[in-house]
C-alpha positions as CSV (number, residue, x, y, z in Angstrom):
1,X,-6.0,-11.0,0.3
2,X,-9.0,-11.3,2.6
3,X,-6.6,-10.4,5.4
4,X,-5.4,-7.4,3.6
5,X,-8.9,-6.3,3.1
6,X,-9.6,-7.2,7.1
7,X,-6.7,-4.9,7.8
8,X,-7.7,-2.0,5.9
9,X,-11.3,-2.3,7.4
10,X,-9.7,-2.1,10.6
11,X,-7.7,0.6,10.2
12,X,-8.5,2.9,7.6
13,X,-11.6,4.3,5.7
14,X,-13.5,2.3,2.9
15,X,-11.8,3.5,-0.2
16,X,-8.5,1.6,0.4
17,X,-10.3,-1.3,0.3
18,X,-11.9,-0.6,-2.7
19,X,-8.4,0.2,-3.8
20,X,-7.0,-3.3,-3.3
21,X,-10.2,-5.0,-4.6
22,X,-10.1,-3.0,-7.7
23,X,-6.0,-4.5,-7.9
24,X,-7.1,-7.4,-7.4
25,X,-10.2,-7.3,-9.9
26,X,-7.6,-6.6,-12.6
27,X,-5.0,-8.6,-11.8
28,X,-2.5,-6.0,-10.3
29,X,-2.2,-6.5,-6.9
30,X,0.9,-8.8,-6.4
31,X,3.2,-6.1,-8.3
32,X,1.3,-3.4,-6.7
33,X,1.1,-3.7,-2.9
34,X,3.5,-4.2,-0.1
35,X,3.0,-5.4,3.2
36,X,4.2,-5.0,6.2
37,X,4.0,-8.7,9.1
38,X,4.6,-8.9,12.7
39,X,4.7,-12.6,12.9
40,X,1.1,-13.4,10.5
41,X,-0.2,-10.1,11.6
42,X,-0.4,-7.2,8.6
43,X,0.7,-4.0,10.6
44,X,1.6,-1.8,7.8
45,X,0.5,-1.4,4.2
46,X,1.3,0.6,0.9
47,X,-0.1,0.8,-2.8
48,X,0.8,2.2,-5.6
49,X,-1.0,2.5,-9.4
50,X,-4.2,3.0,-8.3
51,X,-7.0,4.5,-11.1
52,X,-4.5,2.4,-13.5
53,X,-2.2,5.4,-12.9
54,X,0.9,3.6,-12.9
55,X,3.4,6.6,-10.7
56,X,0.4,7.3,-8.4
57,X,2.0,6.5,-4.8
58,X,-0.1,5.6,-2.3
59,X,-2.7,5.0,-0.1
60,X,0.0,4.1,3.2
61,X,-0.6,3.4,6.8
62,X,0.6,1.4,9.7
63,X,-1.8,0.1,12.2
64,X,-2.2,2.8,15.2
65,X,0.0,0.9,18.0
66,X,2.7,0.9,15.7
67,X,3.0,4.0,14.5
68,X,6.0,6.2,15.2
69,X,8.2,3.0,15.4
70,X,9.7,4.4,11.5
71,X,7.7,1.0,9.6
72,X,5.9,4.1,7.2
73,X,9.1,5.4,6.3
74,X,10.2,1.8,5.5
75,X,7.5,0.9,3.5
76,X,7.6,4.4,1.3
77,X,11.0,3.6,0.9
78,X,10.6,-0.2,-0.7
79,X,7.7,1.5,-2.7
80,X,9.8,3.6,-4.2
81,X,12.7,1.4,-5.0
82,X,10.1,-1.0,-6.6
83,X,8.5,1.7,-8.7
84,X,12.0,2.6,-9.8
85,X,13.0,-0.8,-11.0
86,X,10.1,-0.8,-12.6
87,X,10.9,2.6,-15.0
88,X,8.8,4.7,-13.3
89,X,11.0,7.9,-13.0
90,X,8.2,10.5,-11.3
91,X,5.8,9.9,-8.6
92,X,3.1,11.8,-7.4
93,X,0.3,11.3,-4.5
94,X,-2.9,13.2,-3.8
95,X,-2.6,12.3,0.2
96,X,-1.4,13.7,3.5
């Protein structure tokens, strides 16, 4: 995980970090967060059930240079089939 973390400080502010440790911290992470790999590099990232809010979607991004490439939409979209299997029937997300 310390290349998630690495990632995130890289690319986005300090509270999806604390996201991911907090996962982490209880144990949640592996069922939790997707990734996204170019080769070993971590180019794209989503989370869901943070604040132990199981159908909370989100924090996502994708590392600037790839951006626009349709990786975001990917990962929302494996999010979302994974939260489904799991029997979560409504999502919500408090982000643009």
């Amino acid at each position: 995980m310390a290349k998630v973390l690495s990632f995130l400080q890289m690319n986005f502010s300090a509270g999806w970090r604390k996201h991911v440790i907090s996962a982490m911290q209880s144990a949640t992470a592996e069922n939790t967060i997707l990734l996204c790999k170019k080769g070993k590099e971590i180019i794209g990232y989503v989370q869901r059930g943070i604040l132990q809010e199981a159908n909370r979607y989100g924090p996502f991004g994708v590392k600037e240079t790839y951006r626009d490439a349709g990786i975001g939409s990917i990962l929302a979209h494996l999010m979302w089939q994974d939260m489904k299997a799991n029997g979560l029937k409504n999502v919500f997300s408090l982000y643009r």
